[in-house]
C-alpha positions in Angstrom: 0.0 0.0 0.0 1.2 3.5 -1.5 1.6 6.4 1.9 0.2 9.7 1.4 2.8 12.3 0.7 3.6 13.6 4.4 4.9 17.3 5.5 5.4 18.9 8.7 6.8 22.2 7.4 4.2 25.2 8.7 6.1 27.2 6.4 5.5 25.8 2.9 2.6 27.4 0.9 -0.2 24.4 0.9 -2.2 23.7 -2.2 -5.6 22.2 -2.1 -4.9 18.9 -1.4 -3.0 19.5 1.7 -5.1 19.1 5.0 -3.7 18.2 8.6 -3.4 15.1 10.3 -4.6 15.0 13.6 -5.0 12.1 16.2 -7.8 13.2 18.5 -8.4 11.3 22.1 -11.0 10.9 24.4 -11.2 9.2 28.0 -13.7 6.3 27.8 -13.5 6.6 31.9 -12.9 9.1 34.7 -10.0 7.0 36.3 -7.7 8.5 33.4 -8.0 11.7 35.4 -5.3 9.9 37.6 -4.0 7.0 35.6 -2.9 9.5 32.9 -0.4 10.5 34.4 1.4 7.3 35.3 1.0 6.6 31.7 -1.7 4.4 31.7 -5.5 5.3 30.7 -8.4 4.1 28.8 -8.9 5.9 25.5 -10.7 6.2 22.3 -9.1 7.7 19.5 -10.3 9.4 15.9 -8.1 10.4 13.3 -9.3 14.2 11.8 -8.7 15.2 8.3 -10.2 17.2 5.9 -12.3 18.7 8.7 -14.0 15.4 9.6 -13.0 12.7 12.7 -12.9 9.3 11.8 -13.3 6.4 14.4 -14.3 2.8 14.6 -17.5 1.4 16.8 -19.3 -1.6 17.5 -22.8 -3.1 16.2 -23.9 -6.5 15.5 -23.6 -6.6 11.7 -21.0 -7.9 9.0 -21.0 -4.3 7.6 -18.5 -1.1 8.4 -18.1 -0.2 12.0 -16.0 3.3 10.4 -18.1 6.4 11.1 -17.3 10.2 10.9 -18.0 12.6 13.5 -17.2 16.6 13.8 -13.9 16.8 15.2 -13.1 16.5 19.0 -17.2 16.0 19.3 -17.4 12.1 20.0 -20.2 11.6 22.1 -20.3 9.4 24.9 -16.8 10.0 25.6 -14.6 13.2 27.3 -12.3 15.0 24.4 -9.0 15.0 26.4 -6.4 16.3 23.8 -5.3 16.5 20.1 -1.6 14.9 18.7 -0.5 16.9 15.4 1.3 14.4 13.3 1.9 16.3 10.2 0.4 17.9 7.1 -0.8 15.1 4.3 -0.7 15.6 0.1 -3.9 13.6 0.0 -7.5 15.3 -1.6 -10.7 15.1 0.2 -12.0 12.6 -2.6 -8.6 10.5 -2.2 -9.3 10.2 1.6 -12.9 9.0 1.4 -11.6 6.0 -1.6 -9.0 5.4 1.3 -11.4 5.4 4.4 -14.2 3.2 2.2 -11.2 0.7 1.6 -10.1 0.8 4.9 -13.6 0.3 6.4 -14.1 -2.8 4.7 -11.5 -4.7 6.9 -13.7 -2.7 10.1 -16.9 -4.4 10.1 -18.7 -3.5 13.3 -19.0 -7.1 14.4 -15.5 -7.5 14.6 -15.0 -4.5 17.8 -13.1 -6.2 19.9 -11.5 -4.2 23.1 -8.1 -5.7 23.3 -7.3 -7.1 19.7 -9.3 -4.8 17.2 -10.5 -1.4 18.7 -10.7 2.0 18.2 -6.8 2.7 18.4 -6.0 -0.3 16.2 -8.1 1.5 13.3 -6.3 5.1 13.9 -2.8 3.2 14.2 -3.9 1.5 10.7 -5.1 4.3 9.4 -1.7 7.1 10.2 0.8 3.8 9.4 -1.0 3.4 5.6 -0.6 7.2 5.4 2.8 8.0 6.9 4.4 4.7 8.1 4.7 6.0 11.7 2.3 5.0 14.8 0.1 6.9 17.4 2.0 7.4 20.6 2.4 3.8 22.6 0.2 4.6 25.5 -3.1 5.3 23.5 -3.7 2.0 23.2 -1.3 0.7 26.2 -4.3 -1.2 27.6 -4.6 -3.7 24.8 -1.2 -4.2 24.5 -1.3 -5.1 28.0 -4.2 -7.7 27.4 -7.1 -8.9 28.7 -5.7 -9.7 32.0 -7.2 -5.7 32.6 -10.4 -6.0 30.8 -12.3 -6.6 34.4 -11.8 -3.3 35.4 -13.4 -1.9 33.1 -17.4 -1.2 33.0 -19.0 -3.9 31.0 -20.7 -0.9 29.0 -17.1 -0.4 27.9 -16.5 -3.6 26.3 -19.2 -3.7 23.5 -21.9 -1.9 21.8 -24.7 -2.9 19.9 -27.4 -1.3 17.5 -31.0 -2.6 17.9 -32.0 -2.5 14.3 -29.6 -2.7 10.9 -28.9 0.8 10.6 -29.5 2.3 6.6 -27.6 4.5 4.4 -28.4 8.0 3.4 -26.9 10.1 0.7 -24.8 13.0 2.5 -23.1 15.7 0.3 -22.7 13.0 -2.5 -21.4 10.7 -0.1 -23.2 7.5 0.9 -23.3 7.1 5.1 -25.0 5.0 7.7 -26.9 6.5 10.0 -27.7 5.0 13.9 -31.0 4.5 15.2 -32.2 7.4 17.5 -32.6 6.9 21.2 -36.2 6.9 21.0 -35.5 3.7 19.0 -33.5 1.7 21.6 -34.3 0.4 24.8 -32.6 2.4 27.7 -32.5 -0.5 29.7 -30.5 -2.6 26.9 -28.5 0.1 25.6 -24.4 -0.3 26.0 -22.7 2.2 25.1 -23.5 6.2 24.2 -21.2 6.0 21.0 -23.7 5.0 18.5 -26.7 6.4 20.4 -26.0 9.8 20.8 -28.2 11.9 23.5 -27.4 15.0 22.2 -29.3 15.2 19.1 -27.0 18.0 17.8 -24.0 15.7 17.0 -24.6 13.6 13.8 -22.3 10.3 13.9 -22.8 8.7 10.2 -21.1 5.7 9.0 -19.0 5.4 6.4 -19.9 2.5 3.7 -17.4 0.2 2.7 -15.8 0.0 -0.7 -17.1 -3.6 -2.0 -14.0 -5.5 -2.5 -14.0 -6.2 -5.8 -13.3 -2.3 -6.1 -10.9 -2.0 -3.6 -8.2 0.1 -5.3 -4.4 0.8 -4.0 -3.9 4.3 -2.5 -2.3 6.8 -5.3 
């Protein structure tokens, strides 16, 4: 797989293709308040480009778990800081081929905490692009292994959506939309990632590339 043309020079006059690369975390639980600083913590991560955050989630079906957020607006979870790593030569258009291709490998019934999470997708994602990695500790806890996953809140450890979610066209763009609250049961609901309270934050899934048009990255 081809990497994205990578620059870290502020000074260089940008053309249109040029957008930032930005690894945006979140604590998944209020212990990171003290954790943190002992390097350990449990954390979601979303890669931002072109103006959009991109992150992986959980459902129950064989289609992509990849969804696009505004940036640093994740819901269910606390924005805790942003990691520049770089300035990419990569168009908007180029990105979303990428991210389809990408999401195909990311089907939401494949979520696992410790082997294939959240972090796993925004290392994949900067390695394809720049052949580095996210900072260690991000995903420290899966590295670690499942010998930690009992102290975490069961709520933490897998999501579901109550009804096969549906597509929509969105600026030319097809997405996946999440059932509203109203259309989940409180009392069954996991986790607030893919059932948004606040009704002002969209959280739309990207649609996989089918594989037989999976392309290599220019």
């Amino acid at each position: 797989m081809g990497k994205g043309k990578v620059s870290n020079s502020s000074h260089n006059e940008s053309n249109d293709n040029e957008t930032k690369l930005v690894l945006n975390i979140y604590d998944l639980t209020p212990m990171n308040n003290y954790s943190y600083w002992i390097g350990f913590g449990i954390f979601h991560s979303g890669i931002e480009v072109h103006g959009k955050e991109y992150g992986f989630g959980a459902h129950d079906f064989s289609i992509s778990g990849v969804f696009e957020v505004e940036p640093k607006c994740c819901p269910g979870f606390s924005y805790r800081c942003s990691i520049s790593l770089g300035r990419i030569n990569m168009s908007s258009s180029d990105f979303r081929a990428f991210i389809e291709n990408l999401a195909s490998d990311y089907h939401g019934n494949t979520y696992h905490l410790i082997s294939k999470n959240c972090n796993h997708f925004s290392d994949d994602i900067v390695y394809k692009l720049t052949g580095k990695h996210i900072p260690r500790w991000v995903n420290r806890l899966a590295r670690l292994g499942s010998l930690f996953s009992c102290l975490l809140p069961e709520s933490l450890q897998a999501t579901r959506v109550k009804k096969v979610p549906e597509y929509h066209q969105n600026e030319g763009n097809e997405t996946l939309s999440t059932t509203t609250p109203s259309e989940i049961d409180e009392t069954e609901q996991e986790n607030p990632l893919l059932s948004p309270k606040d009704g002002s934050v969209d959280i739309n899934f990207v649609k996989a590339a089918p594989s037989d048009c999976k392309t290599e990255m220019p």
